[in-house]
LOTIFI-338292 format. One line per field, with one value per atom (N, C-alpha, C, O): atom name; residue in one letter; x, y, z. Coordinates in nm, 2 decimals. Layout:
name [CA | ...]
resn [a | ...]
c1 [X | ...]
c2 [Y | ...]
c3 [Z | ...]
This chain:
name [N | CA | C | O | N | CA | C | O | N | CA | C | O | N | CA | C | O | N | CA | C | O | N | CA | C | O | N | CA | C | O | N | CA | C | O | N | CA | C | O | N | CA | C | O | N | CA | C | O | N | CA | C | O | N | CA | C | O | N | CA | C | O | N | CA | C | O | N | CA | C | O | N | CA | C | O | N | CA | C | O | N | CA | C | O | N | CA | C | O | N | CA | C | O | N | CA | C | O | N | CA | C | O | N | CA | C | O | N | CA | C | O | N | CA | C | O | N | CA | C | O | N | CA | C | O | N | CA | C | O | N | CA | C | O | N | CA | C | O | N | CA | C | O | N | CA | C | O | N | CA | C | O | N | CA | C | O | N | CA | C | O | N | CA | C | O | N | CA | C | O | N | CA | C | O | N | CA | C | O | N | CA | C | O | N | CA | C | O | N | CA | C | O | N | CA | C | O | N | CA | C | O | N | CA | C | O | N | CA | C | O | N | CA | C | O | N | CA | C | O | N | CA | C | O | N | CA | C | O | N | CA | C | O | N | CA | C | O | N | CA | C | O | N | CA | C | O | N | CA | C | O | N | CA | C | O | N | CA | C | O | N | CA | C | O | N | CA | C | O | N | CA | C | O | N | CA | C | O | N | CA | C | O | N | CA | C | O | N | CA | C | O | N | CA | C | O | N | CA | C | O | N | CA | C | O | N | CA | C | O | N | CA | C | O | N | CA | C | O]
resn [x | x | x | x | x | x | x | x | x | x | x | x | x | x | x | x | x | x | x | x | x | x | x | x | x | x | x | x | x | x | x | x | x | x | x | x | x | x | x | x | x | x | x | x | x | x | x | x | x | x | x | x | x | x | x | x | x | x | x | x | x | x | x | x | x | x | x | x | x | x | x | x | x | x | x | x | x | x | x | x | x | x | x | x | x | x | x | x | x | x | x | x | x | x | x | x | x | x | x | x | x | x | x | x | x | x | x | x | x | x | x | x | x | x | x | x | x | x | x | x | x | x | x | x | x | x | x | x | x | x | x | x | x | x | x | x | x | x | x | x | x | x | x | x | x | x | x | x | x | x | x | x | x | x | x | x | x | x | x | x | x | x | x | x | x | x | x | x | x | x | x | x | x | x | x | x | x | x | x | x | x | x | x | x | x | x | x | x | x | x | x | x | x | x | x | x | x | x | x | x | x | x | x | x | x | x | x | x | x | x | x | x | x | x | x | x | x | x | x | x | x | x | x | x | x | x | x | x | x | x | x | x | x | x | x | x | x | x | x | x | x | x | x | x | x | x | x | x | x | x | x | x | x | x | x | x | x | x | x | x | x | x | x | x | x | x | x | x | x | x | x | x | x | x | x | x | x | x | x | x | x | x | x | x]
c1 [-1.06 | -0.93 | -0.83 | -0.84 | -0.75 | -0.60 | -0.52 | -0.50 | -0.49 | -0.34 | -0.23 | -0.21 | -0.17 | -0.09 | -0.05 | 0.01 | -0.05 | -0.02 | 0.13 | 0.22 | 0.15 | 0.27 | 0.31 | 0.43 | 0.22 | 0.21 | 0.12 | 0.02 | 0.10 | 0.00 | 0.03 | 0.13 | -0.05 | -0.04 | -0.18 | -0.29 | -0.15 | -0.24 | -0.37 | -0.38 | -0.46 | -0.56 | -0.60 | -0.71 | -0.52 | -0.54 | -0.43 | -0.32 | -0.49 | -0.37 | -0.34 | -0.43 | -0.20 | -0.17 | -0.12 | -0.04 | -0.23 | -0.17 | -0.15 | -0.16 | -0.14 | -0.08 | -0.19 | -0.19 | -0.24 | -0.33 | -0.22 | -0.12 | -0.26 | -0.21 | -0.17 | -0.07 | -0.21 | -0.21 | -0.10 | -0.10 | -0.05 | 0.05 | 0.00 | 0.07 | -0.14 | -0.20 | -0.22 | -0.28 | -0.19 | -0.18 | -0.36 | -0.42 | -0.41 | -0.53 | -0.52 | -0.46 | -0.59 | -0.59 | -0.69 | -0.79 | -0.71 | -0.83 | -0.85 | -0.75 | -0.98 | -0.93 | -0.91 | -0.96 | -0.82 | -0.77 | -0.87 | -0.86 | -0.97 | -1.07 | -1.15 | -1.25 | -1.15 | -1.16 | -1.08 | -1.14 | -0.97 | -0.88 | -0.91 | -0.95 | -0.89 | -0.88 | -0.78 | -0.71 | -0.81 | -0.75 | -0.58 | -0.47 | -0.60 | -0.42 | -0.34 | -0.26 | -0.40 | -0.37 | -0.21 | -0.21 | -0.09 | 0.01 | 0.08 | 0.08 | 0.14 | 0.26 | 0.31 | 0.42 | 0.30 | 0.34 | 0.22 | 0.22 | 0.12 | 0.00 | -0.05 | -0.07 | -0.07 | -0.19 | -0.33 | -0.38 | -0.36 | -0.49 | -0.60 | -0.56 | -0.74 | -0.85 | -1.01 | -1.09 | -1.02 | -1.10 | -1.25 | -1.27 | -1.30 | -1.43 | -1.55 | -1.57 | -1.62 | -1.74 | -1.73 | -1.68 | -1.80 | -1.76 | -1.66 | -1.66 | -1.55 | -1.52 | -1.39 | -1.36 | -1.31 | -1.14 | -1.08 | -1.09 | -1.02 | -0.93 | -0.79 | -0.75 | -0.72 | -0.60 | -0.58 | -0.66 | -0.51 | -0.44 | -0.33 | -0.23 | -0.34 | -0.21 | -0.12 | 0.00 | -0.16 | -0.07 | 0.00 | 0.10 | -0.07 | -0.01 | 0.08 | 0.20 | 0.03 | 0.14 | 0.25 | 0.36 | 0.23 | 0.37 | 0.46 | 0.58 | 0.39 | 0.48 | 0.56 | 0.66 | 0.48 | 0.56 | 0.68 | 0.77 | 0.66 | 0.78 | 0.88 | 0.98 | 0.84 | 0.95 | 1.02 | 1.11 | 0.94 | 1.04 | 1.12 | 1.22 | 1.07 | 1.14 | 1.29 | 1.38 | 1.26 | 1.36 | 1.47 | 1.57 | 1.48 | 1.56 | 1.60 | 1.72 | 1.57 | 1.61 | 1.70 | 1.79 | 1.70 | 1.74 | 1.90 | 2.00 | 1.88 | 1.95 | 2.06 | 2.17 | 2.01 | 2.06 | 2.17 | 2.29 | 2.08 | 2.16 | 2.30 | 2.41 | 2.27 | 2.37 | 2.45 | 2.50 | 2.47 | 2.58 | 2.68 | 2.72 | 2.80 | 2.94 | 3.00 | 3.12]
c2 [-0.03 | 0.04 | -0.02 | -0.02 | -0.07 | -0.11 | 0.01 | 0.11 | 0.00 | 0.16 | 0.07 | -0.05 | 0.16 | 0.09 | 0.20 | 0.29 | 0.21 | 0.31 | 0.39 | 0.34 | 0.50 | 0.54 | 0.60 | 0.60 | 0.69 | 0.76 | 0.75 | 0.68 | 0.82 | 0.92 | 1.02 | 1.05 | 1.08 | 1.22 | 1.29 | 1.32 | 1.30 | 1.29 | 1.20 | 1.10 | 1.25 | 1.14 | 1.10 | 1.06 | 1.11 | 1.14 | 0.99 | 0.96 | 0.92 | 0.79 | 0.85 | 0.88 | 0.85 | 0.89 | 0.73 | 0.64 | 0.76 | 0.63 | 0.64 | 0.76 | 0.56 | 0.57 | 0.45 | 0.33 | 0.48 | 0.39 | 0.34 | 0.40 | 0.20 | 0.15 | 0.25 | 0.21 | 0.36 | 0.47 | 0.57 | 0.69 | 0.54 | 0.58 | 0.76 | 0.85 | 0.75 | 0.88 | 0.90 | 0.81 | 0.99 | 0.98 | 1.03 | 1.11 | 0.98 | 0.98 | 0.99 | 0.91 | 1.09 | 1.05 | 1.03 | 1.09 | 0.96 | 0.85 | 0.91 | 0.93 | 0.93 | 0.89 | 0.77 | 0.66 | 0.81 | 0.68 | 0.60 | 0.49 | 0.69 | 0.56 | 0.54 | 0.50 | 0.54 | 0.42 | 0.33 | 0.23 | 0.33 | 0.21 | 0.10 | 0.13 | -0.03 | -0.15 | -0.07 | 0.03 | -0.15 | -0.05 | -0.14 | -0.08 | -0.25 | -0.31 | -0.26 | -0.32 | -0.17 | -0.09 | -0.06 | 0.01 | -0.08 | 0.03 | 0.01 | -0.08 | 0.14 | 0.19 | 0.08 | 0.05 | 0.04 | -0.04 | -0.13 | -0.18 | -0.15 | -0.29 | -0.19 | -0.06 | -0.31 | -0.27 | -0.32 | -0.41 | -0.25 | -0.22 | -0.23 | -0.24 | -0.23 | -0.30 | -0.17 | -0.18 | -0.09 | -0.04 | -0.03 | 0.04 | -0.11 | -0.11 | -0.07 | -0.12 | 0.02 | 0.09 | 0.18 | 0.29 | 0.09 | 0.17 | 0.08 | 0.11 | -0.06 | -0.16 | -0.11 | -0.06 | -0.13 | -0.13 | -0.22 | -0.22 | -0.32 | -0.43 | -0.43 | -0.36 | -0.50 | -0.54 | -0.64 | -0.74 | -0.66 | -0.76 | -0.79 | -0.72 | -0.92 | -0.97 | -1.06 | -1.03 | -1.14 | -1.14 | -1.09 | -1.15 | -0.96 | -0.90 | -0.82 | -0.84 | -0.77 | -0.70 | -0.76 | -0.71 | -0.91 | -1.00 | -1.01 | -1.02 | -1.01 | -1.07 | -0.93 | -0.91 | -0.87 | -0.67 | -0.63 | -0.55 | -0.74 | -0.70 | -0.78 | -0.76 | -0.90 | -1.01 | -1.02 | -1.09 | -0.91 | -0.91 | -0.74 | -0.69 | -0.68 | -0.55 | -0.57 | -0.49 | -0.67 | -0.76 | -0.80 | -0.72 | -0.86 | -0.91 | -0.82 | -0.84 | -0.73 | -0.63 | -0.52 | -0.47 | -0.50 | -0.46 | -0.51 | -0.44 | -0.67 | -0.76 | -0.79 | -0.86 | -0.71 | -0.72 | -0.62 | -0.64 | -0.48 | -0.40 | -0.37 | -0.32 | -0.41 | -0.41 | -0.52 | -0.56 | -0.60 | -0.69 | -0.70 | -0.68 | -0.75 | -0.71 | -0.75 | -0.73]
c3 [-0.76 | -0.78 | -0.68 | -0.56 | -0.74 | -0.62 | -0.59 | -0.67 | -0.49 | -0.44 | -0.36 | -0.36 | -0.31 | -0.21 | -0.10 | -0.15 | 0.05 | 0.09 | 0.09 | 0.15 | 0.03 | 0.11 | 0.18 | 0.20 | 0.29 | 0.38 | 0.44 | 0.39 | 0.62 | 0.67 | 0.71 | 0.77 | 0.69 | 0.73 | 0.81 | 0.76 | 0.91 | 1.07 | 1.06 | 1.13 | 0.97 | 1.00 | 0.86 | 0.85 | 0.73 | 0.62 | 0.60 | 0.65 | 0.50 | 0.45 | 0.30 | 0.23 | 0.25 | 0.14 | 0.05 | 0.06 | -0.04 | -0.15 | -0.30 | -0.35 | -0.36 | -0.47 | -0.60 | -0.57 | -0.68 | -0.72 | -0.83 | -0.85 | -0.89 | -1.02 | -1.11 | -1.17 | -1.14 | -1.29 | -1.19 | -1.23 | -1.12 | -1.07 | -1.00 | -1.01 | -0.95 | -0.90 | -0.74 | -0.68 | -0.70 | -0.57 | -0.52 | -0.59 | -0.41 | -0.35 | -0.23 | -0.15 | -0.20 | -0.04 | 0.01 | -0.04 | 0.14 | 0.21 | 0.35 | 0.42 | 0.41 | 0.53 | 0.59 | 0.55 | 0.72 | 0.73 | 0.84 | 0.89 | 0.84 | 0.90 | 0.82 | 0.87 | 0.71 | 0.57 | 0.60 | 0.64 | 0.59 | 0.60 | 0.71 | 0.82 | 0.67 | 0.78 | 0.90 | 0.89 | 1.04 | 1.14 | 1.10 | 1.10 | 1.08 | 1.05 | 0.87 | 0.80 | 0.86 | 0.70 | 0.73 | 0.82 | 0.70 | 0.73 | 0.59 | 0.50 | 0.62 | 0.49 | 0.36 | 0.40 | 0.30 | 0.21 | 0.15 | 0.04 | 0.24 | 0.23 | 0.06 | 0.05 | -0.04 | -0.15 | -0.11 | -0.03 | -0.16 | -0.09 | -0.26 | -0.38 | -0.21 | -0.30 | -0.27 | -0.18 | -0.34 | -0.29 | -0.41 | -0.52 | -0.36 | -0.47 | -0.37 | -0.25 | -0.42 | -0.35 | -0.22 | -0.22 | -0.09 | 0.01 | 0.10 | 0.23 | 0.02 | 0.11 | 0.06 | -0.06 | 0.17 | 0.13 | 0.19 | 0.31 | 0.13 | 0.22 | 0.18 | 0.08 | 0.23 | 0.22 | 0.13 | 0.15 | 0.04 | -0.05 | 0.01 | 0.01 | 0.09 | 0.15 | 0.07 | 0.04 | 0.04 | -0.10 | -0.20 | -0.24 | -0.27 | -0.34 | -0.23 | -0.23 | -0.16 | -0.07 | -0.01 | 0.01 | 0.02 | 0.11 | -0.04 | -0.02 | -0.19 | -0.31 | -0.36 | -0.43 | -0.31 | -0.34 | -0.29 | -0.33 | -0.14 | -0.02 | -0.01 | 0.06 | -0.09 | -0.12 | -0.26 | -0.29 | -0.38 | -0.46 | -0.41 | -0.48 | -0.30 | -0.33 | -0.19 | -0.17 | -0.12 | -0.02 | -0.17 | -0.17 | -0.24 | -0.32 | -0.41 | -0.42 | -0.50 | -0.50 | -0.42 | -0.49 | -0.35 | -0.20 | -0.18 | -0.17 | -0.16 | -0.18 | -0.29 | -0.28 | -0.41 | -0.51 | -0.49 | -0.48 | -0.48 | -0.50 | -0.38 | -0.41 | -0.25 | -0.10 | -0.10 | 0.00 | -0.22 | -0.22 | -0.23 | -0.34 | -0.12 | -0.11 | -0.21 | -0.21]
């Protein structure tokens, strides 16, 4: 299952899967460099980071961003 995080909340990570459902994790499941925005990969008992999809998530949502704050 892919997510992506959008919160924490004390020791609880709040994310968001593909089917657009929210889950929540503990967050010592998560990689200890997990933060707010990283998509994430979670098959069995392993969860990692998708850095690529996450750097290509934050570089089209930078340009959008861009798009829309343009003088």
């Amino acid at each position: 299952m892919k997510m992506t995080v959008t919160e924490f909340d004390g020791d609880q990570a709040i994310c968001e899967t593909e089917n657009r459902e929210t889950v929540q994790v503990p967050r010592s499941r998560l990689p200890r460099a997990a933060t707010i925005g990283d998509w994430l990969e979670w098959r069995g008992r392993s969860i990692r980071i998708l850095r690529d999809e996450t750097n290509n998530r934050r570089q089209e949502i930078d340009g959008l961003m861009d798009e829309l704050f343009e003088d």
